[in-house]
C-alpha positions as CSV (number, residue, x, y, z in Angstrom):
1,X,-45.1,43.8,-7.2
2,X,-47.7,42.5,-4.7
3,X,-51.9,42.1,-6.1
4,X,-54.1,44.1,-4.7
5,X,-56.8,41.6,-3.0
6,X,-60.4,40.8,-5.4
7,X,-62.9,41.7,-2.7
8,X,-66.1,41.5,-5.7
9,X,-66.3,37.5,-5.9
10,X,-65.3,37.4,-9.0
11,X,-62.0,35.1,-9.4
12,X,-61.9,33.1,-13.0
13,X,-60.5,29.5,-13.4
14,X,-60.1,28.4,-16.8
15,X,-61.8,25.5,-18.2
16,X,-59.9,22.1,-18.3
17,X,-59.7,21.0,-22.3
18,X,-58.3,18.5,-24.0
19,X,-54.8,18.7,-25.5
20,X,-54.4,15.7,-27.9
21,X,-57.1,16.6,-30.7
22,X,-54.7,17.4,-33.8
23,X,-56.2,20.7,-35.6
24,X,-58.7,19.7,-38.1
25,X,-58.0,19.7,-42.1
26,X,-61.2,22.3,-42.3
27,X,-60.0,25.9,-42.3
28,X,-60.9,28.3,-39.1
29,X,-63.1,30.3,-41.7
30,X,-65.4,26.9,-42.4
31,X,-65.5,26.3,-38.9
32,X,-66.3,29.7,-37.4
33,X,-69.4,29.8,-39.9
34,X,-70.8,26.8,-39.4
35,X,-70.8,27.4,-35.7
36,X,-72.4,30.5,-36.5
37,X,-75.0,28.6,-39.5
38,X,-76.0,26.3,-36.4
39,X,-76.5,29.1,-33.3
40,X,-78.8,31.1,-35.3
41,X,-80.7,27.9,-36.8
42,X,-80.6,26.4,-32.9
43,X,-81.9,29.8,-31.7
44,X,-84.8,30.8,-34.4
45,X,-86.3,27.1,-34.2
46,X,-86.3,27.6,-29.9
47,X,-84.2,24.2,-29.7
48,X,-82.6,25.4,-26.6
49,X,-81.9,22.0,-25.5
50,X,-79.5,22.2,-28.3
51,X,-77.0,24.8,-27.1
52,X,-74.6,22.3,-25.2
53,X,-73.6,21.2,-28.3
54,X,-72.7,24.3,-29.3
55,X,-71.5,26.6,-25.9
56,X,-69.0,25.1,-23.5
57,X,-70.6,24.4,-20.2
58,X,-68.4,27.6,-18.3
59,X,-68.5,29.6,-21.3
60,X,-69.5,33.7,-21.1
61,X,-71.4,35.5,-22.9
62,X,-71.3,39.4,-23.1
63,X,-73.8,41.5,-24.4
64,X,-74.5,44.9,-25.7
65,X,-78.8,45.3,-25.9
66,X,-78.8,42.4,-28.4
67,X,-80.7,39.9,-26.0
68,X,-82.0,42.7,-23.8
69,X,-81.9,46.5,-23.9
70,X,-78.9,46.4,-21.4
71,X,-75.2,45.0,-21.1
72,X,-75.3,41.7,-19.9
73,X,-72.4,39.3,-18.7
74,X,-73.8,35.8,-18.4
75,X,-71.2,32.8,-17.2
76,X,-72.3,29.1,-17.8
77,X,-74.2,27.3,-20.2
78,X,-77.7,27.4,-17.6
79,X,-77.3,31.3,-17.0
80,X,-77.1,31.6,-20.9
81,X,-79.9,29.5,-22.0
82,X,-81.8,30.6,-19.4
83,X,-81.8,34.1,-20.6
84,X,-82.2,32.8,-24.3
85,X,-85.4,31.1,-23.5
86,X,-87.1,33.9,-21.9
87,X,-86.1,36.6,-25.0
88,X,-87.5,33.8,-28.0
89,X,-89.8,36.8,-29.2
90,X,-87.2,39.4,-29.5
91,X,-84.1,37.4,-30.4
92,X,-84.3,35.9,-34.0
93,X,-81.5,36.4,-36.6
94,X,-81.7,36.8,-40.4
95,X,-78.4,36.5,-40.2
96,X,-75.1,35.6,-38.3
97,X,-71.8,35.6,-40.9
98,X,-68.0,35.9,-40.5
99,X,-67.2,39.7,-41.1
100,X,-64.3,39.9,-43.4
101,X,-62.5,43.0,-42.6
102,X,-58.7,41.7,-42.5
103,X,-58.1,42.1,-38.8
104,X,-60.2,39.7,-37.3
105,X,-60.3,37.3,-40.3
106,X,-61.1,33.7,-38.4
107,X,-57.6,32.4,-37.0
108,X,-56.0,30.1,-34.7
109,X,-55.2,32.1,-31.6
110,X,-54.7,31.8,-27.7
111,X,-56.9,32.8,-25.2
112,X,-54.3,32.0,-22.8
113,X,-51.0,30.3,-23.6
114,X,-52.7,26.6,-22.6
115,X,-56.1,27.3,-24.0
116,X,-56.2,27.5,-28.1
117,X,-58.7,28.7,-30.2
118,X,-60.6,30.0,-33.2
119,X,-61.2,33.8,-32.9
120,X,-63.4,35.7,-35.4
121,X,-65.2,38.5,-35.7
122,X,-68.9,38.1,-37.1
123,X,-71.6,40.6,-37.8
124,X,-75.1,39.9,-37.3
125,X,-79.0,41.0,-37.7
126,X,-81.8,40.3,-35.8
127,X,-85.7,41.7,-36.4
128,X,-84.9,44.9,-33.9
129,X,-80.9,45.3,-33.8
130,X,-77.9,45.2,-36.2
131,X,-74.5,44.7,-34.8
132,X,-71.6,42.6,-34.6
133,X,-69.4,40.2,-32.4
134,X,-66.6,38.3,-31.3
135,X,-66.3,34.2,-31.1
136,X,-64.2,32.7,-29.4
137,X,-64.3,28.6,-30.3
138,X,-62.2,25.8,-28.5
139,X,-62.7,21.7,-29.2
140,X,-64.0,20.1,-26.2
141,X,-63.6,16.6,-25.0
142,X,-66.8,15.1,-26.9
143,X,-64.6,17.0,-30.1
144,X,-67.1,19.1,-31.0
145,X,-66.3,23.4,-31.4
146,X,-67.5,25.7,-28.8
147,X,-67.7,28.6,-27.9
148,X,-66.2,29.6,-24.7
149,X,-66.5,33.7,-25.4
150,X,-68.8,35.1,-27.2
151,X,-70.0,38.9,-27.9
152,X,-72.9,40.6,-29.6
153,X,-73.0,44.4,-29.3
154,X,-75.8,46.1,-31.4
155,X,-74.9,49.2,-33.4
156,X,-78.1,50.0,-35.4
157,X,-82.0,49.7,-34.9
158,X,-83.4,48.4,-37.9
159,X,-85.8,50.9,-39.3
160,X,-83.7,53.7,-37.1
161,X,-80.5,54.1,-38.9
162,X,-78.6,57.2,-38.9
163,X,-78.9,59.7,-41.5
164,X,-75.2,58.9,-42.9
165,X,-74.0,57.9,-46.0
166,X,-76.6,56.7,-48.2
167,X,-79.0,58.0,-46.1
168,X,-77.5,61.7,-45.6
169,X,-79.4,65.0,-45.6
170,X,-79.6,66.5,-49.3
171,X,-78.8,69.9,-48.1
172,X,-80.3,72.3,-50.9
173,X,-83.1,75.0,-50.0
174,X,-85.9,73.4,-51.7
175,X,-85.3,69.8,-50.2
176,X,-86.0,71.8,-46.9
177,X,-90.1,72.1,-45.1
178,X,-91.1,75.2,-46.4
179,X,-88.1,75.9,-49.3
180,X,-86.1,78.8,-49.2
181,X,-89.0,80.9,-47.9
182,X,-88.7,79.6,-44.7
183,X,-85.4,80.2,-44.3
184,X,-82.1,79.2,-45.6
185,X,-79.7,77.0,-43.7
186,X,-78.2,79.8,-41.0
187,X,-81.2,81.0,-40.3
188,X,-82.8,78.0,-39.5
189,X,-80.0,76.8,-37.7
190,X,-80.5,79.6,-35.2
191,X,-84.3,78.9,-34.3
192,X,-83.2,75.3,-34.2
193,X,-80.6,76.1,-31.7
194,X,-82.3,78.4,-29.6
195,X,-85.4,76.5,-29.5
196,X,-88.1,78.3,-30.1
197,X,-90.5,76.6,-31.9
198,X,-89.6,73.1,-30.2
199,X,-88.6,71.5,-26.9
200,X,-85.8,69.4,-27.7
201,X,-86.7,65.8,-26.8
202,X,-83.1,64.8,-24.9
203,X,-81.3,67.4,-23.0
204,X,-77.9,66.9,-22.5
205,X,-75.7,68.2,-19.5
206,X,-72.4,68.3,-19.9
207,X,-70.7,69.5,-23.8
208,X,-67.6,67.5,-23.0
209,X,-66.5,64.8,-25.0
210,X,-69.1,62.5,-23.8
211,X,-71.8,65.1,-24.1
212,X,-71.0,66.1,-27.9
213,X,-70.7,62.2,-28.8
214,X,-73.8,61.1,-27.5
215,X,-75.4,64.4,-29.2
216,X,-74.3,63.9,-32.5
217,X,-75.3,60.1,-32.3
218,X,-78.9,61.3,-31.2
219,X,-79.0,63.7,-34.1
220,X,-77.9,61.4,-36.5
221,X,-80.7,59.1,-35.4
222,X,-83.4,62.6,-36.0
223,X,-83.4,63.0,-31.7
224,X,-83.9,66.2,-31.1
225,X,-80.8,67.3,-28.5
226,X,-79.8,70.4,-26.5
227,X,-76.5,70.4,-25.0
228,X,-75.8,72.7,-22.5
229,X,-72.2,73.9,-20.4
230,X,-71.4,76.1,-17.3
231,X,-68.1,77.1,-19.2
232,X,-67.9,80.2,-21.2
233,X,-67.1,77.9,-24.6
234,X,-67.2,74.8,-25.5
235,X,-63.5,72.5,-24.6
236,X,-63.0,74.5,-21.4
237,X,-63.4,71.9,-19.6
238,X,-59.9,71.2,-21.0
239,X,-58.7,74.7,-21.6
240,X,-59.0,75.6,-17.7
241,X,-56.8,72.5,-16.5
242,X,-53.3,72.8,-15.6
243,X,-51.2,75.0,-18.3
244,X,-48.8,71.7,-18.9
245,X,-51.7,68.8,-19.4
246,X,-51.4,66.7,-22.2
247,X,-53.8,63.7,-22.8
248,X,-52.6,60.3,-21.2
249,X,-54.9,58.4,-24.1
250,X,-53.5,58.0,-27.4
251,X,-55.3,59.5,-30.7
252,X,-56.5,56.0,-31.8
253,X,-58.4,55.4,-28.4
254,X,-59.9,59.0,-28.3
255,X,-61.8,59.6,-31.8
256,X,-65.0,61.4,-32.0
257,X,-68.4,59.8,-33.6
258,X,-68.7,60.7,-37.4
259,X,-65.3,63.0,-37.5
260,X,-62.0,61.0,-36.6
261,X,-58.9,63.3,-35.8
262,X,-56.9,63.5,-39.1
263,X,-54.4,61.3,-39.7
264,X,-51.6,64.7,-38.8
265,X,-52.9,64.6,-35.1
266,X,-50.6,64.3,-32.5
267,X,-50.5,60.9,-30.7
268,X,-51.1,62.9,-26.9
269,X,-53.0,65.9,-27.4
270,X,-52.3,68.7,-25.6
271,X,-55.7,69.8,-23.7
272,X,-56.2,73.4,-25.5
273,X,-55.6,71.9,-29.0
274,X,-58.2,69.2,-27.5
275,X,-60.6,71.9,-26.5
276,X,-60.5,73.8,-29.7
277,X,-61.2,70.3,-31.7
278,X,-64.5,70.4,-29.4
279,X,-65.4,73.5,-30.3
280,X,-65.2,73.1,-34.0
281,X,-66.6,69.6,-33.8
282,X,-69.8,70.9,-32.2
283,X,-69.8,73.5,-35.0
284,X,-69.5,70.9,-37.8
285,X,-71.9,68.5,-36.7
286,X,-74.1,71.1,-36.0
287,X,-75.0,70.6,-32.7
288,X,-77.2,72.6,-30.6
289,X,-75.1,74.2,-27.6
290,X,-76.1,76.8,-24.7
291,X,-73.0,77.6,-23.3
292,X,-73.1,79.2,-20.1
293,X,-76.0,77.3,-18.8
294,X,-76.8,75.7,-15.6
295,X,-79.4,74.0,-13.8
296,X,-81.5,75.6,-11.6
297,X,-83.9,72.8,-11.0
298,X,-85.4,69.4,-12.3
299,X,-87.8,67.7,-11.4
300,X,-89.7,64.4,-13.3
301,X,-93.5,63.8,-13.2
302,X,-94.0,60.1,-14.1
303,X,-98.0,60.2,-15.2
304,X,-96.5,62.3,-18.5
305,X,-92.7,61.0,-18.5
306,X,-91.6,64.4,-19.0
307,X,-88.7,66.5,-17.3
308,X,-89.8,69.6,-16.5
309,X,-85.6,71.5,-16.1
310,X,-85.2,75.0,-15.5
311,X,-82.2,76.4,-16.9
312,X,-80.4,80.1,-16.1
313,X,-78.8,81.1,-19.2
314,X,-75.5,83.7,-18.2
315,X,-75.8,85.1,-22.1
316,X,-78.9,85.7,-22.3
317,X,-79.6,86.6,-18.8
318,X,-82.8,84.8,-18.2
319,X,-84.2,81.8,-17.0
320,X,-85.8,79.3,-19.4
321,X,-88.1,75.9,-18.7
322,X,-87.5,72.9,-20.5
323,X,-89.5,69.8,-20.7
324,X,-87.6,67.0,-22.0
325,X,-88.2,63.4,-22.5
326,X,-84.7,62.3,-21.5
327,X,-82.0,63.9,-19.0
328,X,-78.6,62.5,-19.7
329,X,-75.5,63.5,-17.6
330,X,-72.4,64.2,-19.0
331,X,-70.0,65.5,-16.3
332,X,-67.0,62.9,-17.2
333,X,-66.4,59.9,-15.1
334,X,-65.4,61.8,-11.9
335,X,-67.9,63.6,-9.5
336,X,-67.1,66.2,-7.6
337,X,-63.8,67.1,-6.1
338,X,-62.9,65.1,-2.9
339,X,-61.6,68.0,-0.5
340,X,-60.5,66.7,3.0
341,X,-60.0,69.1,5.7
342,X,-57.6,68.6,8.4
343,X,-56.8,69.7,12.1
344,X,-55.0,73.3,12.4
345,X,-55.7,73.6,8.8
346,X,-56.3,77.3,9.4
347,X,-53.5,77.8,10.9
348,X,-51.1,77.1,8.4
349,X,-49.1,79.8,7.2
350,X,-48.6,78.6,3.7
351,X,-50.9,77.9,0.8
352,X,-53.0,74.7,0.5
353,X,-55.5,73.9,-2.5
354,X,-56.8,71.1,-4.5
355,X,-55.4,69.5,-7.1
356,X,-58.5,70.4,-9.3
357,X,-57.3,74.3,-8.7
358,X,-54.3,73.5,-10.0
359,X,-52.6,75.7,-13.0
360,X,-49.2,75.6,-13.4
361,X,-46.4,76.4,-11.0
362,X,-44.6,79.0,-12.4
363,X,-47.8,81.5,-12.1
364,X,-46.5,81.2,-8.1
365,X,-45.3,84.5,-6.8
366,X,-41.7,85.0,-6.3
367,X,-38.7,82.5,-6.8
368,X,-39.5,78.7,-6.0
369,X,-36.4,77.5,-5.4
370,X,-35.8,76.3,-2.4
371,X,-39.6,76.2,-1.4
372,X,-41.1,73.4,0.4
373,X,-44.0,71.4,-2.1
374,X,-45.6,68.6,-0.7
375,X,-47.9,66.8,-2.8
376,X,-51.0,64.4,-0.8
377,X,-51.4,61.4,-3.3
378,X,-49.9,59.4,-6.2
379,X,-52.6,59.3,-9.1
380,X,-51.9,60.7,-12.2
381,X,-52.7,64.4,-10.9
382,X,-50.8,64.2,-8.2
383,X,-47.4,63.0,-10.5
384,X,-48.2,65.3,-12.9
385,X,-48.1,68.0,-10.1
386,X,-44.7,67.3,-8.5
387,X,-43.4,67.0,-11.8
388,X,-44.3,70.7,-12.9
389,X,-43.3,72.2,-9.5
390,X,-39.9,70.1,-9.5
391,X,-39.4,71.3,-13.2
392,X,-39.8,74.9,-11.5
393,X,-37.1,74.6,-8.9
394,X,-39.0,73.6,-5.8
395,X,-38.4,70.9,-3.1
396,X,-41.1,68.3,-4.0
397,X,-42.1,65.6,-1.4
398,X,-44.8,62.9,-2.4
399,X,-46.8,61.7,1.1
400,X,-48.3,58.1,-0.9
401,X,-50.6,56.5,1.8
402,X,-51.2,52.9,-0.3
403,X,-49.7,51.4,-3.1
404,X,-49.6,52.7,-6.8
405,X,-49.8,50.8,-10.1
406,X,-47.3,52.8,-12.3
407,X,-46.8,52.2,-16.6
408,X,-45.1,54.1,-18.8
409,X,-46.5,55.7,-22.1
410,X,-43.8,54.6,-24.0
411,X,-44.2,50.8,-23.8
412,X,-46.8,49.8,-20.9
413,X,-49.6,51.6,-22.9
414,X,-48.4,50.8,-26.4
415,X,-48.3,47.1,-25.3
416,X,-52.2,46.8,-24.2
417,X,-53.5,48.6,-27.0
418,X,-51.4,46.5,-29.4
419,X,-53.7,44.9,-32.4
420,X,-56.8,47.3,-31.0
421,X,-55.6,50.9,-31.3
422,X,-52.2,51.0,-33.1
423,X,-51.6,53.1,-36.1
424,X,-52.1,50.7,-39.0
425,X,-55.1,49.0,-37.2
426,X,-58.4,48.3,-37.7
427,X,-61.1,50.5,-37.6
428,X,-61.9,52.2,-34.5
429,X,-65.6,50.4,-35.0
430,X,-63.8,47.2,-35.3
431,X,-61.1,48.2,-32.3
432,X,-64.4,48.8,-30.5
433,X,-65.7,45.8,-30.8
434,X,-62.7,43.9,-30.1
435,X,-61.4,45.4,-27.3
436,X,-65.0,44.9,-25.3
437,X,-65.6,41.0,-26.3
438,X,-64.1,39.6,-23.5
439,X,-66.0,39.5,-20.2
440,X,-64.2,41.7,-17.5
441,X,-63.7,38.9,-15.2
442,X,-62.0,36.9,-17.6
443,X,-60.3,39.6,-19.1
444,X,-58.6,41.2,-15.8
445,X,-57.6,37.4,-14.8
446,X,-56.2,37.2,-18.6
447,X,-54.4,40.7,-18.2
448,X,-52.2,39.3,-15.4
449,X,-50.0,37.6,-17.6
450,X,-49.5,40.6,-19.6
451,X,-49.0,42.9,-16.5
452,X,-46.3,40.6,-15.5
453,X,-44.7,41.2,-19.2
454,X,-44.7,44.8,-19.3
455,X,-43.3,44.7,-15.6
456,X,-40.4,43.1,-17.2
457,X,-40.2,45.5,-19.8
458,X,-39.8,48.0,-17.5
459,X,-37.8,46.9,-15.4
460,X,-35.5,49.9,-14.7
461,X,-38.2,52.3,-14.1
462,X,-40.0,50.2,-11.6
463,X,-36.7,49.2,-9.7
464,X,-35.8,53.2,-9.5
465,X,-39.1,54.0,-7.6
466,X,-38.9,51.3,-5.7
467,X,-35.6,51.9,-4.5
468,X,-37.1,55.9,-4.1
469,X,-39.0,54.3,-1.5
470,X,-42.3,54.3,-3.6
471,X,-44.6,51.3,-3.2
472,X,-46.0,49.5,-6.5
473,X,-48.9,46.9,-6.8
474,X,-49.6,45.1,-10.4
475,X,-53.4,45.9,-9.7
476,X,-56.5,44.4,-8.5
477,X,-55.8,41.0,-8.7
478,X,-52.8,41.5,-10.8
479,X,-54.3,42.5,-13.6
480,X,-52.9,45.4,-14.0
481,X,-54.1,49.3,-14.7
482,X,-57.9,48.1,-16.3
483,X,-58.8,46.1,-13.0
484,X,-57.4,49.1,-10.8
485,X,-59.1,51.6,-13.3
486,X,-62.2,49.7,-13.2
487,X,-62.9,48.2,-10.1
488,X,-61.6,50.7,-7.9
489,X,-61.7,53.9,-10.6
490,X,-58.2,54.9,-9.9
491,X,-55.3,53.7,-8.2
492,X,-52.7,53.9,-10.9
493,X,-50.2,56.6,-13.2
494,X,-49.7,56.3,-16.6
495,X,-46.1,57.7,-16.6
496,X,-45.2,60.8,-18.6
497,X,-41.6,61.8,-16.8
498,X,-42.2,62.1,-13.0
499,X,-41.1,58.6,-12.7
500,X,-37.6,59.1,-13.6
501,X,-37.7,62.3,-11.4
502,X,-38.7,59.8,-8.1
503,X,-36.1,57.4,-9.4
504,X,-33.0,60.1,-9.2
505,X,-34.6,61.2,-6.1
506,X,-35.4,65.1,-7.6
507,X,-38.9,64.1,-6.2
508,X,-38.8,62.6,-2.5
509,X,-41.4,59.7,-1.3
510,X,-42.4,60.1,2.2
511,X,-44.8,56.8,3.4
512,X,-47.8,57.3,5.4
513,X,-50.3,54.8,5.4
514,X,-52.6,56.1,8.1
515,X,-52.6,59.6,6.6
516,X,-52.5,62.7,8.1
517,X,-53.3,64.1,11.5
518,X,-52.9,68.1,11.0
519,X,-51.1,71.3,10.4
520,X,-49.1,73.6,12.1
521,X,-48.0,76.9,11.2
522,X,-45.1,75.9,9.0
523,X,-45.7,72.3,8.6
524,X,-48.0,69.1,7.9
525,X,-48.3,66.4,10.5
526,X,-48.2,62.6,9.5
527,X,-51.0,60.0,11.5
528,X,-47.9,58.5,13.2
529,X,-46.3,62.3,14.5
530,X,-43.3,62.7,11.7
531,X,-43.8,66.5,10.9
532,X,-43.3,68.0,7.1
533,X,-41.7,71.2,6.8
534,X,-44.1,73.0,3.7
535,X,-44.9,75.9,2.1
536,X,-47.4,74.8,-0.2
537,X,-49.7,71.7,0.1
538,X,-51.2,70.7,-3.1
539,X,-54.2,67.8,-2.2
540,X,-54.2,65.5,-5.0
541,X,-56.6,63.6,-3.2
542,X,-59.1,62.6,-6.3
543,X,-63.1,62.9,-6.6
544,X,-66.4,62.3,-4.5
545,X,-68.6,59.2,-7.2
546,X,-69.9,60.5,-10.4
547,X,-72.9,60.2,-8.2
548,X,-72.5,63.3,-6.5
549,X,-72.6,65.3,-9.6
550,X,-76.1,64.3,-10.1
551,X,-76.9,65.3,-6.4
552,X,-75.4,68.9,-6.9
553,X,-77.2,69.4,-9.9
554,X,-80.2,67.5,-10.0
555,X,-80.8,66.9,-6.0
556,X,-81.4,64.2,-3.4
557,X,-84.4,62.9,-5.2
558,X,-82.8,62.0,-8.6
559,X,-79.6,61.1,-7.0
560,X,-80.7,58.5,-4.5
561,X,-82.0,56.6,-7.8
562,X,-79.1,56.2,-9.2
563,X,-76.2,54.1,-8.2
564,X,-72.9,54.0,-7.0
565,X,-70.3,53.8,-10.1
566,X,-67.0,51.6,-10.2
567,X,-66.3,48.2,-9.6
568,X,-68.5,44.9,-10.5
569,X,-71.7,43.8,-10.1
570,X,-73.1,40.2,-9.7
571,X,-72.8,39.0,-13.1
572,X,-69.2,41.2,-13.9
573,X,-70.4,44.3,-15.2
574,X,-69.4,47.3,-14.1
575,X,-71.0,48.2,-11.1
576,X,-73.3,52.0,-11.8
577,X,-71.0,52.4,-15.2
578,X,-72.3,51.1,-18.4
579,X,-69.1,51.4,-20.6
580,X,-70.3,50.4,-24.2
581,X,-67.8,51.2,-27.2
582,X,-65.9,54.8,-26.2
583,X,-69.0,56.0,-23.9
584,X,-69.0,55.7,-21.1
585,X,-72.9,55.7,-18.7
586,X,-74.4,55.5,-15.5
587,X,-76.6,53.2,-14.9
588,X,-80.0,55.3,-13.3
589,X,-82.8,53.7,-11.8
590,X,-84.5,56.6,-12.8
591,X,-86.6,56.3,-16.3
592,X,-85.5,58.4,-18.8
593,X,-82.3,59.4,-16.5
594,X,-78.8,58.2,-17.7
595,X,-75.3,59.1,-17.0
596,X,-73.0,59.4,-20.1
């Protein structure tokens, strides 16, 4: 399979190291800590000077708001120090210590398989944040231990913790303002929720899963939060996709803040089952949602730093104004659907929608045997598509205009969340941290090896599409289906059957890489004149930038501050996209505006 070119600058050469030092009679654990004894003694006493002697001259660092309130990707030993030495007030550790969890225990691993090292994770505090991270030490030529990757992601602001655990909510009348006088539990939940007495301080749009995570986090923290959703209950936003869609994401990669799936949860989830667990997860956490809500307006005055939002509210039939601190969009990581028209469109006889509108072919009228399908694109809609229409009887044709990366679910995906999110693994906090630590440039230039692996691994499946006549690619650089995923935001299908259907040619492959030039009547017409008999024409063509979804609802003004999303920026974050833990934001240059 061919790479797809890296057109962002940022192509990764590993650092030369020396290959004769024997390992050292000191165990990984008594290494990894006195690295960690000597950064935060180095850092706290400003002895910047010192940090060649204890970072590798090309090594990264990644960061999650520990050294700034951002996410930061630094490369080299000047970038690093320089940002160090201009945080010196905010940046001092109490303490930086080996976290002992069993997973990530300090051991001898590879980064690559000519570059050893000492990997552990480590948990940390400074006088604002407490977090943890991964280290990532090698011996350099001058033999002393390095790090060439390092992480810090904070999870907790000191003196802000969430009301969890020790720390919970008592729950009895009289711990309540005002004791049972003022109201017992339900009824104060409904004032709460319809806001009466309050303007919440965060308003959330969007009660999908982003939406109800980033809610119950706020509310654990005391933020006051309204959520609201166009849908008619909460998890329609699954419930009104396609009658056969099942989650491509295992259970282990999908778990919600403060309530895990039980341990009886099916490893794909079909998408009602997936809306109902929304639904009673809003409920349990006790979240406060306005279904059937839009926005009619917003608008931000920056003398108070207030949004002043109207809302129209279906249920209740009437309009309500809001005037939040914060505005955080929640739409999922898609913006709006990308509809192409065509020439002579209107003339076609048969039926042509999105692949949004999709629900399931068998609602169809009439028999579809022997009826003409052709699906426009070969993302994971559009297989899932000529799958359920092929299953029905019709004549599916694929038209794929560039190349695909294709993996199956039953060993591609198992094999890249191996030792992350595997049942038997670590905690999902733990996964979490693991699974960000490495720098996306690195880690899409370290992915190519494995890409290659699971190629091999699936070998047959591969070999039938191509010999369908289906092109492949191994990703953006080779790296597989993260670079694809995040550098161009698509690009690939995780494979839940329609592959085998290509391969035994039950679903054609028709090549068109300069698209499509128009309808007929009875027919679609390729750039380069081929004509495709069809009865229906299903455009699987994807979605407009997350961007867009801020425009529609929020307008030009709020839009235009914010950026594009997908790919990487300068330093090798993602470009517009903040993806930190399971969230997933976009970046605003708006104040008080995100994009979860």
């Amino acid at each position: 399979m061919a790479a797809l070119p890296i057109d962002d600058g940022h192509t990764v050469v590993l650092p030369s190291l020396p290959k004769s030092f024997p390992r050292p009679e000191s165990s990984p654990v008594s290494i990894a800590q006195s690295w960690l004894d000597r950064l935060r003694h180095t850092i706290n006493a400003g002895r910047f000077e010192d940090l060649k002697e204890l970072l590798h001259v090309e090594s990264w660092w990644r960061d999650a708001l520990t050294l700034s309130w951002d996410l930061r990707t630094l490369h080299g030993l000047p970038n690093i120090t320089g940002l160090l030495q201009k945080r010196t007030a905010r940046l001092h550790f109490n303490f930086l210590r080996i976290h002992r969890n069993g997973y990530f225990d300090p051991k001898w691993c590879h980064i690559s398989p000519e570059l050893e090292c000492i990997e552990t994770m480590f948990e940390f505090e400074t006088s604002q944040v407490r977090g943890k991270g991964m280290l990532r030490l090698v011996q350099d030529f001058d033999g002393l231990w390095k790090a060439y990757v390092l992480y810090t992601a904070a999870q907790e602001l000191v003196g802000y913790e969430d009301a969890a655990y020790t720390r919970r909510p008592h729950g009895g009348n009289n711990s309540l303002g005002g004791g049972a006088l003022a109201g017992n539990w339900l009824e104060r939940r409904r004032r709460t929720v319809d806001f009466q007495e309050a303007e919440p301080t965060v308003l959330v749009i969007g009660a999908g899963q982003a939406g109800l995570n980033v809610a119950a986090r706020l509310q654990a923290l005391g933020v006051s939060c309204l959520l609201i959703d166009r849908n008619k209950r909460i998890g329609d936003n699954w419930r009104n996709r396609y009658r056969t869609l099942v989650t491509h994401d295992p259970v282990h990669t999908s778990h919600m803040a403060y309530l895990p799936f039980p341990p009886t949860w099916p490893f794909f989830t079909p998408k009602d089952k997936l809306g109902d667990w929304f639904e009673t997860y809003a409920s349990a956490m006790e979240l406060n949602v306005w279904i059937r809500t839009s926005v009619k307006s917003a608008s931000y005055d920056e003398g108070t730093l207030t949004w002043t939002v109207d809302l129209l509210r279906a249920d209740e039939n009437q309009q309500r104004t809001l005037h939040p601190r914060h505005v955080i969009f929640c739409t999922g990581h898609s913006g709006e659907p990308s509809v192409p028209s065509f020439p002579g469109q209107d003339t076609f006889k048969g039926s042509i929608y999105h692949g949004s509108q999709h629900e399931d072919a068998s609602y169809c009228k009439g028999d579809l045997h022997g009826k003409k399908v052709l699906v426009v694109g070969t993302g994971n809609s559009g297989h899932d598509v000529a799958q359920n229409y092929c299953e029905n009887g019709a004549d599916v044709t694929m038209i794929q205009r560039g190349s695909t990366y294709v993996f199956t679910t039953t060993k591609g995906l198992l094999t890249i969340n191996k030792g992350a999110y595997e049942e038997g693994g670590p905690p999902t906090e733990d996964a979490d941290v693991y699974s960000q630590s490495t720098p996306l440039p690195l880690k899409f230039h370290l992915d190519v090896e494995g890409t290659k692996e699971i190629a091999e691994a699936e070998k047959e499946t591969l070999d039938g599409l191509r010999s369908a006549g289906f092109r492949l690619n191994s990703g953006v650089g080779g790296g597989g289906i993260l670079s694809n995923y995040l550098r161009k935001g698509g690009g690939y299908y995780i494979d839940v059957g329609a592959s085998k259907l290509i391969g035994e040619g039950k679903i054609k492959i028709v090549q068109s890489p300069d698209g499509i030039k128009g309808f007929g009547e009875n027919a679609l017409e390729l750039a380069d004149g081929r004509k495709l008999e069809a009865d229906i024409v299903v455009l699987a063509t994807g979605y407009d930038n997350m961007r867009s979804s801020v425009r529609k609802t929020l307008g030009d003004k709020v839009a235009d501050r914010c950026q594009d999303a997908w790919g990487l920026d300068e330093e090798g974050e993602l470009r517009g996209v903040r993806a930190l833990h399971l969230n997933t934001c976009i970046r605003s240059k708006h104040p008080n505006g995100f994009h979860v």
